[in-house]
C-alpha positions as CSV (number, residue, x, y, z in Angstrom):
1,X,-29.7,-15.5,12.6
2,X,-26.2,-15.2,13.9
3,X,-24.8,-12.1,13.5
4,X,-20.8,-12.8,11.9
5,X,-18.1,-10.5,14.0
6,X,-14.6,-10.2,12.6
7,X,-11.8,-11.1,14.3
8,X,-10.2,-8.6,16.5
9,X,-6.4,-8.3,17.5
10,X,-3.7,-6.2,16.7
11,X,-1.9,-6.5,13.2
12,X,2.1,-7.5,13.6
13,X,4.1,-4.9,12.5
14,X,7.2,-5.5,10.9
15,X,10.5,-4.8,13.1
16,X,13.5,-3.0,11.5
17,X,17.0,-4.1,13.6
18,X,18.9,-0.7,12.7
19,X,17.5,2.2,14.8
20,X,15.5,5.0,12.9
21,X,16.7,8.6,13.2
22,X,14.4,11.4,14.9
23,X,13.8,12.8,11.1
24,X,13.4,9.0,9.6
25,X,10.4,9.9,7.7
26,X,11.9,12.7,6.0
27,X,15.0,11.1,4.7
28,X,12.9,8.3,3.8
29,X,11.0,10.3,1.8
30,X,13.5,12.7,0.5
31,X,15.8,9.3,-0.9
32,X,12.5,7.5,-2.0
33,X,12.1,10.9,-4.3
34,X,15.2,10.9,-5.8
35,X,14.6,6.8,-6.4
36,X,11.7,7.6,-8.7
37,X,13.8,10.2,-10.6
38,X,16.1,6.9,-11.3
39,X,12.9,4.5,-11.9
40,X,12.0,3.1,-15.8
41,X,8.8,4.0,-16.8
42,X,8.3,0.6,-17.5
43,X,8.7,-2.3,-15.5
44,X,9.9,-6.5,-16.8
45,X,7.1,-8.4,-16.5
46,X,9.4,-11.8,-15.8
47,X,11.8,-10.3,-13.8
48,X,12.3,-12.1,-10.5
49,X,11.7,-11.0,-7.3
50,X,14.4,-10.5,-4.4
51,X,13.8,-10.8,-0.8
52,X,13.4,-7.6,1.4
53,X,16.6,-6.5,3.0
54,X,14.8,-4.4,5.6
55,X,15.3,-6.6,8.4
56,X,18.5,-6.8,8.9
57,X,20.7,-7.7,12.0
58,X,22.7,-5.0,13.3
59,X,26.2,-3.7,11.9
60,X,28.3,-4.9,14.7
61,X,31.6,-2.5,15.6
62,X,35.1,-3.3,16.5
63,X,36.6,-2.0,19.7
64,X,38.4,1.4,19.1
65,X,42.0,1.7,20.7
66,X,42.2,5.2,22.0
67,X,45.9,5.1,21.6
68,X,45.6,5.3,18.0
69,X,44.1,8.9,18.2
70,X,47.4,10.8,18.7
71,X,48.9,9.0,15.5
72,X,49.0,9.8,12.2
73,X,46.3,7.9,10.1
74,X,45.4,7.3,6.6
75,X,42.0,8.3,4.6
76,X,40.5,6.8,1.9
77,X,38.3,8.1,-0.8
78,X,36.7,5.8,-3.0
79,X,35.5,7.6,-6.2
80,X,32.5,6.7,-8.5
81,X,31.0,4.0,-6.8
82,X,28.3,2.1,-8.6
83,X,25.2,2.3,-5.8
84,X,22.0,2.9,-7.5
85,X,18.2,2.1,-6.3
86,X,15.6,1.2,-8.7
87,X,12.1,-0.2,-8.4
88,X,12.6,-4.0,-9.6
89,X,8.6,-5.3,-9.5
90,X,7.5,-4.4,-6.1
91,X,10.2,-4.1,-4.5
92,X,13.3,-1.3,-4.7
93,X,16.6,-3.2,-5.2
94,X,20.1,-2.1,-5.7
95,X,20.6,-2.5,-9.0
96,X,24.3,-4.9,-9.8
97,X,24.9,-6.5,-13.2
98,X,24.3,-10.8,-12.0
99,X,20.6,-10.0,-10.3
100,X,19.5,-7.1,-12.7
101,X,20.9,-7.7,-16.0
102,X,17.7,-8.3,-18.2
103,X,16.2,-5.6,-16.2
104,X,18.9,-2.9,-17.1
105,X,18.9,-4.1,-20.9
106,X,15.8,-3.8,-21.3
107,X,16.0,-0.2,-19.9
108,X,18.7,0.6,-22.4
109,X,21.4,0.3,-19.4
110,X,24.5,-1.2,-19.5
111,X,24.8,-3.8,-17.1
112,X,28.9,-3.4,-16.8
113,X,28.5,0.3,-15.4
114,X,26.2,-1.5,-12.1
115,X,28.8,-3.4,-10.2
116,X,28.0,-2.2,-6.3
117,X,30.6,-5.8,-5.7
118,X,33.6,-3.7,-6.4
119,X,33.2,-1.1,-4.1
120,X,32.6,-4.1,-1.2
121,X,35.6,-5.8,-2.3
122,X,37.8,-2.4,-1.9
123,X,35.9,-2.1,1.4
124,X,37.1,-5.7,2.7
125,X,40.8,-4.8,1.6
126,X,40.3,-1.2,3.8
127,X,39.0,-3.3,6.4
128,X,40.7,-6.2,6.4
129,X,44.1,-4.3,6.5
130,X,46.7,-4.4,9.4
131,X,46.3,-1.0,9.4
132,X,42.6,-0.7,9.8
133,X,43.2,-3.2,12.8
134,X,45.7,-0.9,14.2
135,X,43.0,1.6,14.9
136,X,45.4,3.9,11.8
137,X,42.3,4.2,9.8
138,X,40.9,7.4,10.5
139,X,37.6,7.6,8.0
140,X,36.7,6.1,4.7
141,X,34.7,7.8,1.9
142,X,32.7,6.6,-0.7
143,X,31.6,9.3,-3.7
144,X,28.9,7.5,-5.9
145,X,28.6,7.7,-9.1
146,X,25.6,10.2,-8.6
147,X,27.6,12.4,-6.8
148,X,26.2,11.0,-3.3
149,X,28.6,11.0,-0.6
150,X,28.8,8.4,2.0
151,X,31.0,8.0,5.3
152,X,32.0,4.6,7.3
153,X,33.4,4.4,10.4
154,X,36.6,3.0,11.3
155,X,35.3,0.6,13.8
156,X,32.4,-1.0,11.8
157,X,32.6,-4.7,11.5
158,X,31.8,-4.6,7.8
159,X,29.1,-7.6,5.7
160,X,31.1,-10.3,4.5
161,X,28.7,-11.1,1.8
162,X,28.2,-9.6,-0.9
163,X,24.1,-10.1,-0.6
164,X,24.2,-8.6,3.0
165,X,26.4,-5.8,2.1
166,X,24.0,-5.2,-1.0
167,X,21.0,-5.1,1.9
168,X,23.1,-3.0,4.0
169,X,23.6,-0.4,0.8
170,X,19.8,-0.5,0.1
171,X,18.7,0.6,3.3
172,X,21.6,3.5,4.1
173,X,20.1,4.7,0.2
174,X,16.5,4.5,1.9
175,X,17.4,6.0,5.1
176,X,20.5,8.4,4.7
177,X,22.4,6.6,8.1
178,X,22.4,3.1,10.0
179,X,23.4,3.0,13.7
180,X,25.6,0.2,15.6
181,X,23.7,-2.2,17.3
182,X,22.1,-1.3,20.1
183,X,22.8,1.9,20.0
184,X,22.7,5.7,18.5
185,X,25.8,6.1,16.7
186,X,25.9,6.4,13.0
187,X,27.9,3.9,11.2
188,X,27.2,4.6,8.1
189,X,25.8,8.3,7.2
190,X,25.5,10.5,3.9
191,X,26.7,13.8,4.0
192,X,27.2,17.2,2.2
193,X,29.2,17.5,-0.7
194,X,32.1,18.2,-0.9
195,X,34.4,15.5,0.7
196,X,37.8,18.4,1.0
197,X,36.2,20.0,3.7
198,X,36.2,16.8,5.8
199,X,39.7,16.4,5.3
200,X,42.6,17.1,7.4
201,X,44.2,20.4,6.2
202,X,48.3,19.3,7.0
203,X,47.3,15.9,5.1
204,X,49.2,14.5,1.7
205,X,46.1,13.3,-0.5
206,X,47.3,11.0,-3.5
207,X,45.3,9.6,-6.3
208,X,45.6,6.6,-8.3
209,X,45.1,6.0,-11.7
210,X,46.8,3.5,-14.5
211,X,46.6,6.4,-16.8
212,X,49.0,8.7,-14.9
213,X,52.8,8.9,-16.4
214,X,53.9,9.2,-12.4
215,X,54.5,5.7,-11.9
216,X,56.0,4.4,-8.3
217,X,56.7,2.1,-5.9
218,X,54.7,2.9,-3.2
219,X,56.8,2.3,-0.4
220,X,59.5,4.6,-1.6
221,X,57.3,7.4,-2.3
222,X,55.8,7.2,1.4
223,X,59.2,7.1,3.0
224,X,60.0,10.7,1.7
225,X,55.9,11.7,3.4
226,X,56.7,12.6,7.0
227,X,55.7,10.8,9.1
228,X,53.3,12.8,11.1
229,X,51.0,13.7,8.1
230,X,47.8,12.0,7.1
231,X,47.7,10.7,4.3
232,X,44.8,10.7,1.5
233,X,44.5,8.4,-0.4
234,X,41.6,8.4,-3.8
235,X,40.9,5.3,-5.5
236,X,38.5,4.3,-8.3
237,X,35.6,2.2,-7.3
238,X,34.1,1.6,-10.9
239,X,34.5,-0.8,-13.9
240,X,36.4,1.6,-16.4
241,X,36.9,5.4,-16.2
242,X,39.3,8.1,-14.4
243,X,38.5,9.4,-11.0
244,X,38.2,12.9,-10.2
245,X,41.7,14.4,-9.0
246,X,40.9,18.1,-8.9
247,X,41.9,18.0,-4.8
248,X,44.7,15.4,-5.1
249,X,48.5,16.7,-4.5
250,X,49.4,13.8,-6.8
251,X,48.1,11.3,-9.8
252,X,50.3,8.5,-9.4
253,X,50.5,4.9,-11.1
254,X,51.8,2.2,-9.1
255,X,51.5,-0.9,-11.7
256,X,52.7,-1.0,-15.1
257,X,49.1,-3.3,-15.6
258,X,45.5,-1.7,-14.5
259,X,44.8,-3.3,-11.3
260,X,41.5,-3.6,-9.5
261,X,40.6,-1.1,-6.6
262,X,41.0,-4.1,-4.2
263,X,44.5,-5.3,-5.5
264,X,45.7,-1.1,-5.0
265,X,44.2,-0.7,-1.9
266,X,45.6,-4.1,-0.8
267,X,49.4,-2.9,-2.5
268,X,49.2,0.5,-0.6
269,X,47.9,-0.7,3.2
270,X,50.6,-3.4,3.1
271,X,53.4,-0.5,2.3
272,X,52.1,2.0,4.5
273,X,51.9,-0.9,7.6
274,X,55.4,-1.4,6.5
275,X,56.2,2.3,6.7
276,X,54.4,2.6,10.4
277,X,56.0,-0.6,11.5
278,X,52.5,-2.2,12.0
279,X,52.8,-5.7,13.0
């Protein structure tokens, strides 16, 4: 009688493209405990599965011009940002109103208050600004709606889609930091509240609201800022609410109508470029 042997080799181990930090356990397992604080008892039987973000090409950064250094530069702070990990099936999935809506109804959630796609939109107008390209972007925050505080880097060369970008949010949750490409610098990275102690201490910091009776054009109000000051600037990222403007110098309105994050970020970069004579 033959004796049956099993197969031998060595099982494949699934790659991860972003670098893991020295402490990558921990933070894996610190986030993955907060997850489960945020996770239904209960899971859909019929709800669908998504693909696994984990592997993930790297974030890519744009060449930095040291010039832009000695200038002044501009801040933003994006407020109450919908970014929230829940276990969907088998799988944890950042939850956002088109993939997750019979999920978050059946969990008693409304699915209007999960919409990560507004906080990538205001990114792309940050990004996609003359200023950011003139190396005048100095640091952009993102405050969740948790209370979680996030920072990008100037330079990073941000997902265009919104499914990528949702991956790329999934796994900085998971993680606390992704690196550039090939190599060790953290492009994306949470940090310790709160977000005034990162900021410049001779900077102007302005929030926005529809709801403030301050209403301006922006371009005249940042001709009388001089011109060697930083400037601040706090925007909504959600659906409907106020931000928080306990550390703003000013609540200002700069639309008669309530515009999207996007459409005031887009208003303000264009003025300021203006201002700073960016071509």
């Amino acid at each position: 009688m033959v004796r049956p042997f099993a197969a031998k080799g060595k099982k494949r181990k699934k790659t991860e493209r972003y670098d893991r930090d020295d402490d990558g356990e921990e933070s894996i397992a610190s986030a993955k405990k907060a997850m489960v604080e945020n996770e239904p008892d209960e899971q859909p039987e019929n709800e669908a599965a998504e693909e696994n973000f984990h592997e993930l090409e790297g974030i890519p950064i744009v060449p930095k011009d040291p010039k832009s250094d000695s200038k002044a530069g501009v801040i933003f702070v994006l407020e109450r940002a919908s970014l929230e990990v829940a276990k969907v099936g088998k799988n944890y999935q950042l939850l956002n109103s088109d993939d997750h809506s019979n999920f978050l109804r059946r969990n008693n959630r409304n699915p209007g208050d999960y919409r990560p796609d507004i906080l990538h939109q205001a990114l792309l107008a940050i990004f996609d600004s003359r200023i950011a390209k003139a190396g005048r972007l100095k640091v952009v925050y993102v405050k969740t709606e948790k209370g979680l505080l996030i920072e990008i880097k100037p330079y990073v060369r941000l997902p265009r889609t919104q499914k990528r970008f949702y991956g790329v949010m999934l796994q900085l949750l998971q993680k606390l930091s992704i690196t550039a490409a090939g190599k060790r610098e953290k492009l994306f990275r949470v940090i310790k509240n709160p977000v005034t102690q990162y900021l410049p201490s001779n900077s102007r910091k302005m929030g926005f609201s529809h709801s403030s009776d301050k209403l301006v054009k922006v371009r005249t109000y940042l001709d009388a800022v001089e011109d060697d000051v930083d400037l601040v600037f706090v925007v909504g990222a959600m659906a409907h609410g106020k931000i928080e403007t306990g550390y703003t110098d000013d609540l200002l309105a700069i639309s008669e109508y309530p515009l999207s994050a996007s459409c005031c970020i887009a208003d303000i970069c264009k003025d300021l470029a203006d201002k700073w004579n960016v071509g």
